[in-house]
N, C-alpha and C positions, 0 to 999 in steps of 0.2 A: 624653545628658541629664546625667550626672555632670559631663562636663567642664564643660557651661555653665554648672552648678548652682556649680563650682570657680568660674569665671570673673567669674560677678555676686556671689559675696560678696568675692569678692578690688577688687570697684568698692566695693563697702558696708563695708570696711574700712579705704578710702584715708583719708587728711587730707584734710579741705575746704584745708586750704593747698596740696597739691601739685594738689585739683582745680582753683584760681583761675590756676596756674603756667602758660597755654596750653593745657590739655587734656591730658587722658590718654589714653593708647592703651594695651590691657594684648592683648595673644596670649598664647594658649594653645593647645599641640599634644599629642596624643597618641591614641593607641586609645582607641574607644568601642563599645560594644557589635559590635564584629567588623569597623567600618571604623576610617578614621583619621580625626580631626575637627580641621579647626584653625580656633580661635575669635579675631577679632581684635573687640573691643568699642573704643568710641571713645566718650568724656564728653569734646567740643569746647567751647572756650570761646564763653564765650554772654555775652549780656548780663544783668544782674542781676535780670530779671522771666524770664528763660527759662532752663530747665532740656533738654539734649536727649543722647541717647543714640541710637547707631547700631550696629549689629551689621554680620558679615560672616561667617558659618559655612559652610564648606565642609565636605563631607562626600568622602573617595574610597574606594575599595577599597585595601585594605594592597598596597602597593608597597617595592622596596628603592628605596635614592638611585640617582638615573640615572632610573628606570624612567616608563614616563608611565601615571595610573589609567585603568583602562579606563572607569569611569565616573564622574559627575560629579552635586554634589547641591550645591546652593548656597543659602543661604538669606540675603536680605539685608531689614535690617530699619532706620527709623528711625521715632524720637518724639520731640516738640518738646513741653513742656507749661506753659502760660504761670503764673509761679508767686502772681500777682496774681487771675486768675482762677481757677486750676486746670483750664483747659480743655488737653485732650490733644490731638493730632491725628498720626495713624501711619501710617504707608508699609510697603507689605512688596512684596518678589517675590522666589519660589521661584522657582530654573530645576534641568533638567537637561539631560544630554547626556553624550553617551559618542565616544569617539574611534576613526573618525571617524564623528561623528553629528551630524543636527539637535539646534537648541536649544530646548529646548520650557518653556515656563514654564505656573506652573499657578493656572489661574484660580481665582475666587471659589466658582464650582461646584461646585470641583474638578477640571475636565476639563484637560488639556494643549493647550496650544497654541506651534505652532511659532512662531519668533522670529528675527529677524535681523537685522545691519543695523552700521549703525556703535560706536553704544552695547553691541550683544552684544560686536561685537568687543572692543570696551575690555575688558567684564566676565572675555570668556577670556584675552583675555592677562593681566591682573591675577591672574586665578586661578591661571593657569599659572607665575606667578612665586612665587605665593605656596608653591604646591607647591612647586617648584625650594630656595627658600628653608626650607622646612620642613625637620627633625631627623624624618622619614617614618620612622626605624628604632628609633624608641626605641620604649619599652614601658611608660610610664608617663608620663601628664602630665607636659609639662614650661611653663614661661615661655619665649618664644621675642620676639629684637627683633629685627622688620623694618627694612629702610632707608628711610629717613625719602620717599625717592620711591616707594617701593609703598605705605607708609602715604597717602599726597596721593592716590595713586591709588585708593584704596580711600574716601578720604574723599570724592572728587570722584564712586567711582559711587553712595554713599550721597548724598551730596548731591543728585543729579541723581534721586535717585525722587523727589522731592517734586515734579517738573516733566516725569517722564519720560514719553512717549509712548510706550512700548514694550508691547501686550499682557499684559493679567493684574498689572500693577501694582494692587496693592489697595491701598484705602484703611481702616484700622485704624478709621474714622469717629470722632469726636470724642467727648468726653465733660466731664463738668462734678463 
């Protein structure tokens, strides 16, 4: 929670001029309460009545570089909020899995249910790069910058929950 808690005042501190510049993408890595968490947030450019933010938090067990987590926690999340009416409208899907394991995403219930399919696929291998790509050995939050095709990737599966067919995609329901 500390890093994310880092991560969205480090959004609420940008310049509105570097948010108008194509969007921001801010990562952040580091230990979190005894796993490793790395936060990639995205403020995409939008049009002048929409405001939208998207998340991508991965959670694994402390690993050296090289090594692969044995297990896996993922939380992805967007919100689109129209800035004429104030109406919100939110996406979310939690998955997990462990290697090698089912993928199991977790419903509105609460309950888990297992998942597969082309779109998992995307989701692990993006995750799996993101790990690859992460500084896994440090010990204190750091800023960390993705290549700009994992970012697209990452933006492509937040994009896709607003239309995604995959079990336990929730809907965050509207508001005014």
């Amino acid at each position: 929670m500390r890093l994310l808690a880092i991560f969205v005042f480090g959004f609420l501190i940008l310049p509105v001029a570097i948010r108008a510049q194509g969007g921001v993408v801010k990562t952040i890595a580091g230990p979190n309460k005894g796993q490793f968490q790395i936060v990639v947030s995205l403020l995409p450019e939008t049009d002048v009545n929409t405001w939208k933010m998207q998340s991508f938090i991965l959670t694994i067990d402390p690993i050296r570089k090289g090594q692969q987590p044995g297990s896996y926690f993922l939380d992805l999340a967007t919100t689109r909020r129209n800035l004429d009416t104030d109406e919100k409208k939110q996406k979310f899907l939690d998955l997990r899995w462990t290697k090698p394991g089912d993928v199991e995403g977790q419903c509105a219930d609460g309950s888990w249910q297992k998942s597969s399919g082309p779109e998992i696929d995307r989701i692990l291998e993006t995750a799996n790069s993101v790990v690859q790509l992460s500084p896994v050995e440090v010990t204190q939050p750091i800023e960390v910058t993705l290549p700009k095709d994992v970012v697209l990737k990452i933006t492509n599966i937040l994009n896709g929950l607003e239309t995604s067919k995959l079990p336990c995609v929730r809907d965050g329901g509207t508001d005014n």
